[in-house]
N, C-alpha and C positions, 0 to 999 in steps of 0.2 A: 809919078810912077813908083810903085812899091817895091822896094827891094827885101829880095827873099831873106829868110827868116837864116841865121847863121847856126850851123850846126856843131858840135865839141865834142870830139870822142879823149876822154882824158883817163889819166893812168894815177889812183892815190898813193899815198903810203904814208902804213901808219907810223906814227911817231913812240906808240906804246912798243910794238912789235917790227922796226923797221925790216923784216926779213916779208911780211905782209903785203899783198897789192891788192887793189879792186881797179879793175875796168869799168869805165858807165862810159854814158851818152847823155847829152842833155843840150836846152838853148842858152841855162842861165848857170854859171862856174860858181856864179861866187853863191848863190840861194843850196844850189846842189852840194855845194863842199858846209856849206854852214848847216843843211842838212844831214850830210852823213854824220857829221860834228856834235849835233845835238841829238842822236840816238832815232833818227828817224824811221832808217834804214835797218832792218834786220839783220842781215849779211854784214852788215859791216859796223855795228854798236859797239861790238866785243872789243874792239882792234882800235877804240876812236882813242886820240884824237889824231885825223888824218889831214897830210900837207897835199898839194898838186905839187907833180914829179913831170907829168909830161901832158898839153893841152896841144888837138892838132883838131883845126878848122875846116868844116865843108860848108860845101854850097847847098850841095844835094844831100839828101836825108838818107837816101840809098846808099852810096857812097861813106857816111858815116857807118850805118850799120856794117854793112860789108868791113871793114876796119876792126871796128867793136870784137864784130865775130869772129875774126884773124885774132887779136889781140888776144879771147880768151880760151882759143887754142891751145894744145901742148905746144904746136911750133911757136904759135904767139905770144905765150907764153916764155918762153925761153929765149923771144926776139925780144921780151920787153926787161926780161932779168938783164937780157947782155948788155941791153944800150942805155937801159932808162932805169939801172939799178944806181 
């Protein structure tokens, strides 16, 4: 039986600019952060190089998004300077 594919909504921050964050999503942390690491990423080259600050796991793919799109919110935004600065 296949067990479902695991989902990551995680929180960067750069080490150049630590006042900086980027929110993403993705299945694979370490390819993703080695990615934004080597200028892949548009959004976020300026800022590199950047550490994982906060990794939170779903099951459901829906359930990640939904998160994501809280997180890059003004309130989500301000929930992630509070707790995950």
């Amino acid at each position: 039986m296949n067990q479902p594919q695991k989902r990551f909504v995680y929180v960067l921050r750069s080490l150049k600019d630590p006042t900086r964050q980027y929110v993403g999503r993705t299945y694979d942390v370490a390819s993703r952060l080695a990615s934004h690491n080597a200028g892949a990423s548009p959004k976020t080259t300026k800022h590199r190089p950047w550490q994982v600050v906060v990794l939170v796991q779903f099951l459901l793919e829906e359930r990640a998004e939904e998160f994501q799109k809280f997180l890059k919110s003004a309130s989500g935004r301000a929930f992630t300077k509070q707790y995950f600065a």
